[in-house]
LODRENLUM-441466 format. One record per residue (C-alpha): residue in three letters; residue number from 1; x, y, z. Coordinates in steps of 0.05 Angstrom, whole numbers. Layout:
<atoms>
+------+------+--------+--------+--------+
: fiza : miro :     c1 :     c2 :     c3 :
+------+------+--------+--------+--------+
:  ALA :  NUM :      X :      Y :      Z :
...
+------+------+--------+--------+--------+
</atoms>
This chain:
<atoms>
+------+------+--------+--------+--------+
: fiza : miro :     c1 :     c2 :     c3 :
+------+------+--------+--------+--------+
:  UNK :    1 :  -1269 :   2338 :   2207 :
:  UNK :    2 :  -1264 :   2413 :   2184 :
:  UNK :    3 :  -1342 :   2441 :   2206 :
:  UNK :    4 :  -1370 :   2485 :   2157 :
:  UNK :    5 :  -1330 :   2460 :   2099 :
:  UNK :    6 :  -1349 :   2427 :   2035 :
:  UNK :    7 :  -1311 :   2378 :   1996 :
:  UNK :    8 :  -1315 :   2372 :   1933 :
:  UNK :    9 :  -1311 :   2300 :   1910 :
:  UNK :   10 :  -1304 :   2284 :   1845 :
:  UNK :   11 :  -1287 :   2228 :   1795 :
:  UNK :   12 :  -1252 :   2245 :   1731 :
:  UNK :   13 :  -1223 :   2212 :   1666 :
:  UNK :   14 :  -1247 :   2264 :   1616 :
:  UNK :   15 :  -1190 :   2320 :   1620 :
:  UNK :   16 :  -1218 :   2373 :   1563 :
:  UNK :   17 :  -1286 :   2372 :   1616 :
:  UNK :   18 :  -1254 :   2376 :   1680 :
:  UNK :   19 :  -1227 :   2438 :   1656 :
:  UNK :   20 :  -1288 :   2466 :   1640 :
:  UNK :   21 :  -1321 :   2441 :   1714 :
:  UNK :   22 :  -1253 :   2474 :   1754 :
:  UNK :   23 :  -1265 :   2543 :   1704 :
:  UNK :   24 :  -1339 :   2534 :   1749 :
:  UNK :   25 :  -1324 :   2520 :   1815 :
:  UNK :   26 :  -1265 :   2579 :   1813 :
:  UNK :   27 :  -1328 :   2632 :   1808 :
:  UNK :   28 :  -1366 :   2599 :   1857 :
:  UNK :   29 :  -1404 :   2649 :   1910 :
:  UNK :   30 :  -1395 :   2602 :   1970 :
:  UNK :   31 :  -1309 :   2606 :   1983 :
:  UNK :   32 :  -1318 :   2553 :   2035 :
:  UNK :   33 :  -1299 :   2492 :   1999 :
:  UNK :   34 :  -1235 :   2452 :   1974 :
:  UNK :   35 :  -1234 :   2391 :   1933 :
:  UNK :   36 :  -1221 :   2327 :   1927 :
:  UNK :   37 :  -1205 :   2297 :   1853 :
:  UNK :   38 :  -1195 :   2220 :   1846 :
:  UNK :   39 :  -1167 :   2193 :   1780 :
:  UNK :   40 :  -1125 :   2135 :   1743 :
:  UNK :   41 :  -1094 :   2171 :   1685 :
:  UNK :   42 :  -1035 :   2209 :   1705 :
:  UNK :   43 :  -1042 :   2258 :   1637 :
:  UNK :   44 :  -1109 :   2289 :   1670 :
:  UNK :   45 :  -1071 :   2320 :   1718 :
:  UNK :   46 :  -1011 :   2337 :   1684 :
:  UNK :   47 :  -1041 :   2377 :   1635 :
:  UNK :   48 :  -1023 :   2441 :   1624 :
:  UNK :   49 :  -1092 :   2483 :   1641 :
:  UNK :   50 :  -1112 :   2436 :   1695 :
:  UNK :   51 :  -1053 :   2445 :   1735 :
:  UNK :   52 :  -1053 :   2517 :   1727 :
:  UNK :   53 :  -1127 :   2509 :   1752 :
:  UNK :   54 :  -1110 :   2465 :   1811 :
:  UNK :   55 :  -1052 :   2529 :   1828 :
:  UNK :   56 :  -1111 :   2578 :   1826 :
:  UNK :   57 :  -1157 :   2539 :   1875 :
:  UNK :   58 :  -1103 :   2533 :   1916 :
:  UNK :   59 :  -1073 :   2610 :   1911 :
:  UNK :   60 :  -1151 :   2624 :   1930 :
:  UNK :   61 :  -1148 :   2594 :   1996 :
:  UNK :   62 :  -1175 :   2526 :   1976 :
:  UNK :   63 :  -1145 :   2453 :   1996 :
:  UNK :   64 :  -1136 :   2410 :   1931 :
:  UNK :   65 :  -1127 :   2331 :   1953 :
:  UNK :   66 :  -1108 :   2295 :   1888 :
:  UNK :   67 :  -1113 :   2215 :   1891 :
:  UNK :   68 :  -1084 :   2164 :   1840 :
:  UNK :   69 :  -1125 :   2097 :   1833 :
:  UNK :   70 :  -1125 :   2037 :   1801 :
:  UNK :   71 :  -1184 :   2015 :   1815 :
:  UNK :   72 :  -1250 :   2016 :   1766 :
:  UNK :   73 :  -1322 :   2027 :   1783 :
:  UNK :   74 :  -1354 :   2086 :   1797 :
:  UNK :   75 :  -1386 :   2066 :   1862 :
:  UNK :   76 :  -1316 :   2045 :   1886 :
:  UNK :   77 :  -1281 :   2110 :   1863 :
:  UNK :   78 :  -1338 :   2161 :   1895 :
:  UNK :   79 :  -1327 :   2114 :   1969 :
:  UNK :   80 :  -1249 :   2132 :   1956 :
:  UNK :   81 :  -1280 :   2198 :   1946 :
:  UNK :   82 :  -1309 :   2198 :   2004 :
:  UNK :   83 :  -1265 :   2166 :   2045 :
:  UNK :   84 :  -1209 :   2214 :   2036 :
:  UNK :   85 :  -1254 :   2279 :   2055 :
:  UNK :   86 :  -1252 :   2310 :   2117 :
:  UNK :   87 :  -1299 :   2365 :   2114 :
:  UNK :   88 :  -1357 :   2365 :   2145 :
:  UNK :   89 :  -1396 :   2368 :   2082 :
:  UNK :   90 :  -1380 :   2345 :   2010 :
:  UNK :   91 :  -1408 :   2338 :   1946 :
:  UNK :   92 :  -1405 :   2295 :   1892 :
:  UNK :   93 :  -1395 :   2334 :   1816 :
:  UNK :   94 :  -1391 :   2293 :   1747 :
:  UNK :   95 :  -1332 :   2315 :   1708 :
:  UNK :   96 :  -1368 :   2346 :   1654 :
:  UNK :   97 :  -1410 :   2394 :   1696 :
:  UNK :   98 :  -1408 :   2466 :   1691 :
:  UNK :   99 :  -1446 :   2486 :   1751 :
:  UNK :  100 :  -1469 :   2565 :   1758 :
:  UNK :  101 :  -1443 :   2609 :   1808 :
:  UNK :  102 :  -1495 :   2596 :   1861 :
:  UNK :  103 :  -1490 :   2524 :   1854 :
:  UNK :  104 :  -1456 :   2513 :   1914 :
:  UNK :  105 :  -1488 :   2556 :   1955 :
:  UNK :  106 :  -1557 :   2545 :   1947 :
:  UNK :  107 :  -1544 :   2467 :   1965 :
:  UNK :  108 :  -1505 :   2495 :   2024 :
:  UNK :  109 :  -1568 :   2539 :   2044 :
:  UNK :  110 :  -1616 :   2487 :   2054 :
:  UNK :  111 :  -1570 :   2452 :   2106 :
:  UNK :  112 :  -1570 :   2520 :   2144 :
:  UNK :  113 :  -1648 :   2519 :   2151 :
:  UNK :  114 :  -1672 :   2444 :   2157 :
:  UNK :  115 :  -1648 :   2385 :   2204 :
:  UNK :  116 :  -1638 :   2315 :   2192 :
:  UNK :  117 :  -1624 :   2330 :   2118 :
:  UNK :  118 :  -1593 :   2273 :   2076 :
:  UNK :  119 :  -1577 :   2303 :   2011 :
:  UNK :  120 :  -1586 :   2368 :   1964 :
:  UNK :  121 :  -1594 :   2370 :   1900 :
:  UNK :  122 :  -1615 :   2420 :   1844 :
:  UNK :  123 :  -1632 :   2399 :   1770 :
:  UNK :  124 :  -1580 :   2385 :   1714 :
:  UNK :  125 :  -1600 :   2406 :   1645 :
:  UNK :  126 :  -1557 :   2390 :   1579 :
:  UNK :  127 :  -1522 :   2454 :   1566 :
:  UNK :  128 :  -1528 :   2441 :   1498 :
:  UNK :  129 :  -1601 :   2446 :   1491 :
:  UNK :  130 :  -1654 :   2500 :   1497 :
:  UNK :  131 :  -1683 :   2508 :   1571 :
:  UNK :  132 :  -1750 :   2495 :   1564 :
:  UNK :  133 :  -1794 :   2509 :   1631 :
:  UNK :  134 :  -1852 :   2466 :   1653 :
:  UNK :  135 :  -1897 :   2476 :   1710 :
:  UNK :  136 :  -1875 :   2450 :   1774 :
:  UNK :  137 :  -1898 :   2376 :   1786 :
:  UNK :  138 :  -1936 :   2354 :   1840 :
:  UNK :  139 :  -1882 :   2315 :   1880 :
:  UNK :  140 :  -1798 :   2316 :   1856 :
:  UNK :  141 :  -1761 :   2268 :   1832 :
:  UNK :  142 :  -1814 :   2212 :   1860 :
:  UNK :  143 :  -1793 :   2140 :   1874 :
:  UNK :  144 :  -1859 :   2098 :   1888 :
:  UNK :  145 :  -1865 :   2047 :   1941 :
:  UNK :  146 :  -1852 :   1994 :   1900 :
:  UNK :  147 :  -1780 :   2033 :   1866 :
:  UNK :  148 :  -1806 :   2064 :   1797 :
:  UNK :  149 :  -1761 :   2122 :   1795 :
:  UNK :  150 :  -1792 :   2197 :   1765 :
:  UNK :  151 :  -1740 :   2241 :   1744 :
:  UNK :  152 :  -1759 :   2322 :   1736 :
:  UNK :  153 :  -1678 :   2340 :   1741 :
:  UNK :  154 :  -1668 :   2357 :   1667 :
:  UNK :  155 :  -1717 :   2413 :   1657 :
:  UNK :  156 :  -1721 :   2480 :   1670 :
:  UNK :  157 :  -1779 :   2496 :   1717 :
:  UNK :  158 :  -1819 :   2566 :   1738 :
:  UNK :  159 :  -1792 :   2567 :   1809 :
:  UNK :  160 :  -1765 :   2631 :   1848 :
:  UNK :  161 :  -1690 :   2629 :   1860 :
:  UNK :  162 :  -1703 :   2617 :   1935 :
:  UNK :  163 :  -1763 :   2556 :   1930 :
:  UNK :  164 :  -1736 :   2480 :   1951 :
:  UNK :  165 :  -1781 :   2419 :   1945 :
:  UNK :  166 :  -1780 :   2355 :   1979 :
:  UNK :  167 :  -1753 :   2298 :   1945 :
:  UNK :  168 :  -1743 :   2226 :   1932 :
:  UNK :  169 :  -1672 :   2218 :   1910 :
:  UNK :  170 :  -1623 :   2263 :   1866 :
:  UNK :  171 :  -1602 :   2258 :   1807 :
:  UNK :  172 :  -1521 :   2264 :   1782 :
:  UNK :  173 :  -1485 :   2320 :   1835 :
:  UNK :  174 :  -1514 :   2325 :   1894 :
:  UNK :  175 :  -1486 :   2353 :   1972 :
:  UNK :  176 :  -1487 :   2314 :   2040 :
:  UNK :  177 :  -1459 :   2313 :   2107 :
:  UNK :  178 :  -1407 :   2263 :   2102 :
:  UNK :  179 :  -1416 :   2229 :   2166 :
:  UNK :  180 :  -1482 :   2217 :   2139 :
:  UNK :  181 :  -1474 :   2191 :   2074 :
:  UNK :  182 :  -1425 :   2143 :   2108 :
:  UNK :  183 :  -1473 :   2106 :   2137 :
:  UNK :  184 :  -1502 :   2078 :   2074 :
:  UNK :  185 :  -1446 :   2102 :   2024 :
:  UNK :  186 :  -1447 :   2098 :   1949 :
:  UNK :  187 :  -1464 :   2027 :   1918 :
:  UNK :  188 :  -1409 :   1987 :   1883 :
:  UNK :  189 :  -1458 :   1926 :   1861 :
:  UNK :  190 :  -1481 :   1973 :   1796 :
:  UNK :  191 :  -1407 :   1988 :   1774 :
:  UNK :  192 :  -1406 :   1935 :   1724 :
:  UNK :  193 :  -1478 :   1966 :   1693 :
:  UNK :  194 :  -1440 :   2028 :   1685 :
:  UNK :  195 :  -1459 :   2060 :   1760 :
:  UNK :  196 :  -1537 :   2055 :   1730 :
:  UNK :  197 :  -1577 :   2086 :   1793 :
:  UNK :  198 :  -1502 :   2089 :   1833 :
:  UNK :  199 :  -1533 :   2157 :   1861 :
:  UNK :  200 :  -1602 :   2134 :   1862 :
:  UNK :  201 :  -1598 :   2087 :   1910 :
:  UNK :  202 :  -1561 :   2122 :   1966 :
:  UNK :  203 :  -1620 :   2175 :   1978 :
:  UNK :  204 :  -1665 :   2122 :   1983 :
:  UNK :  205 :  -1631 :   2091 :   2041 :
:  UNK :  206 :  -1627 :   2160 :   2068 :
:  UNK :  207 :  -1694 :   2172 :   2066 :
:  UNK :  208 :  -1706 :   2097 :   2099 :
:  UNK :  209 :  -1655 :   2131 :   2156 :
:  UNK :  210 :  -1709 :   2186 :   2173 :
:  UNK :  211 :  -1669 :   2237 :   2134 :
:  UNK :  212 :  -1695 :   2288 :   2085 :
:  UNK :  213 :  -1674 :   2305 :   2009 :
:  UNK :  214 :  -1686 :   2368 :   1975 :
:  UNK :  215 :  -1683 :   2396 :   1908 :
:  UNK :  216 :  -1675 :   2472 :   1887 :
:  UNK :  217 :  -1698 :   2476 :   1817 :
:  UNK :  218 :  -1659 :   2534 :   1803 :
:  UNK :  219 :  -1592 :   2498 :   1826 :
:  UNK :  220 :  -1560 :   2496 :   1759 :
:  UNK :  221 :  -1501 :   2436 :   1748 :
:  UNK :  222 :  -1507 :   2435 :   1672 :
:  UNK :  223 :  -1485 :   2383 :   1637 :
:  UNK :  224 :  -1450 :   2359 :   1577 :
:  UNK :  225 :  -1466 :   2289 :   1572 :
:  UNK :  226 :  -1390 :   2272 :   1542 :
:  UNK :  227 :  -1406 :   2213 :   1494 :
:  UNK :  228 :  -1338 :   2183 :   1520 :
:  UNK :  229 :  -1300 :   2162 :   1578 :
:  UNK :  230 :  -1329 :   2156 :   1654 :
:  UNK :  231 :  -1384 :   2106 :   1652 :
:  UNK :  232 :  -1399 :   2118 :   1581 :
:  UNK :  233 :  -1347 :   2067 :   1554 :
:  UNK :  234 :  -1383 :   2012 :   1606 :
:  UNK :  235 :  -1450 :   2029 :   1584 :
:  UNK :  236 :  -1427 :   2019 :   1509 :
:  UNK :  237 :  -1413 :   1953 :   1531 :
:  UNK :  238 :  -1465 :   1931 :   1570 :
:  UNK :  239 :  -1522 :   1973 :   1532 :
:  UNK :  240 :  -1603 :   1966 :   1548 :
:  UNK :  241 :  -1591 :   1899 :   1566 :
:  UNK :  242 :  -1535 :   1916 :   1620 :
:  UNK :  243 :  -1595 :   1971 :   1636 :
:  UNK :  244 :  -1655 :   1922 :   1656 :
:  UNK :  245 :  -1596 :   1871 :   1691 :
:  UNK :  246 :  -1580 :   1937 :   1737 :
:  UNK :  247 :  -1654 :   1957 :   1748 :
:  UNK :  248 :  -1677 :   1893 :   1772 :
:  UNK :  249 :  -1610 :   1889 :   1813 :
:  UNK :  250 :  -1638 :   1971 :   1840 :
:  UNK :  251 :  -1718 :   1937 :   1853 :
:  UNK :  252 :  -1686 :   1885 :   1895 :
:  UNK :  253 :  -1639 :   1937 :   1939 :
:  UNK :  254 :  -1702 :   1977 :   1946 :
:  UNK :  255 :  -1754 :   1926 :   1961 :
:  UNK :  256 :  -1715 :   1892 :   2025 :
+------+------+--------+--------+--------+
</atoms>
């Protein structure tokens, strides 16, 4: 295990938006993190401006670990993820993220002032929509007693660039320890729903650990919601109905 050092784990099949997220991460204020890219189709990482992406990371000091699967299900593909990181920290990113410069580093901050923290989040608003603030709510992202989830992650809210909130569970990208996030790991039972509540889950069991999540509003992953490819090509298949089967399946996990 590297100390200090963030992986960056992600899971990708959308090759026009992984560009996009490695354009991101290159700008990134933190420099203390490499990355960790898990895929099945060999043309993602053949293509012309990822690889010359992938040469910059690594020109800039940064490891790049590249892993070819076969396997499906997102819960299954973020535990390779996970698996095959040996930082100290890491950090799950959806493909079609474009996170802001101070992404990385505000998540990293938190971890340098709290202890027993589980995860750290910040929110993730469609970049193809106006940011429209609301006032701050009286508890983030909220899951009750009984597993009704509240999610505040996709607006914009009037916080100062240095304010972070307790939380219930995260919501898309999020950072960890990885020796924590071991210990209850990303859920494979939702990949046939389309990974419905795949990240949910985990900071519940977190929390049930005695750990602490956060969100920093002002943490920016943006994202693009690509109508294809990931999970979306599942969820066109299973649909609302594939929805409810996967929330019941989430009340049960929660409720034991």
């Amino acid at each position: 295990m590297i100390k200090g050092r963030i992986g960056l784990q992600i899971v990708t099949s959308r090759k026009e938006y992984l560009a996009i997220l490695l354009s991101s991460l290159l700008r990134q204020v933190i420099l203390n993190w490499d990355i960790i890219i898990v895929y099945e189709d060999e043309d993602i990482i053949n293509d012309h401006s990822i690889k010359c992406l992938l040469n910059r990371m690594m020109f800039e000091g940064h490891r790049v670990k590249l892993i070819n699967v076969k396997e499906k299900g997102i819960g299954k593909l973020r535990n390779i993820a996970l698996d095959n990181d040996d930082c100290e920290y890491g950090c799950r990113i959806d493909d079609d993220s474009w996170c802001e410069p101070d992404y990385l580093g505000r998540l990293f901050s938190v971890f340098l002032k709290e202890k027993d923290v589980g995860a750290v989040g910040g929110t993730v608003p469609f970049i193809g929509n106006e940011l429209i603030f609301a006032p701050k709510p009286e508890k983030w992202m909220k899951v009750t007693e009984h597993g009704s989830v509240f999610d505040d992650s996709f607006l914009g809210c009037n916080c100062l660039s240095n304010e972070y909130f307790p939380a219930d569970h995260l919501r898309s990208s999020y950072m960890y320890k990885n020796e924590v996030m071991k210990k209850v790991r990303f859920p494979e039972i939702f990949d046939k729903y389309a990974g419905f509540r795949e990240e949910t889950l985990p900071c519940i069991q977190l929390k049930k650990l005695g750990y602490k999540n956060f969100i920093i509003p002002s943490a920016r992953a943006w994202h693009f919601a690509a109508p294809k490819g990931g999970c979306r090509d599942v969820w066109n298949i299973v649909g609302e109905k594939g929805k409810w089967e996967a929330e019941e399946l989430f009340l049960k996990e929660v409720n034991k």
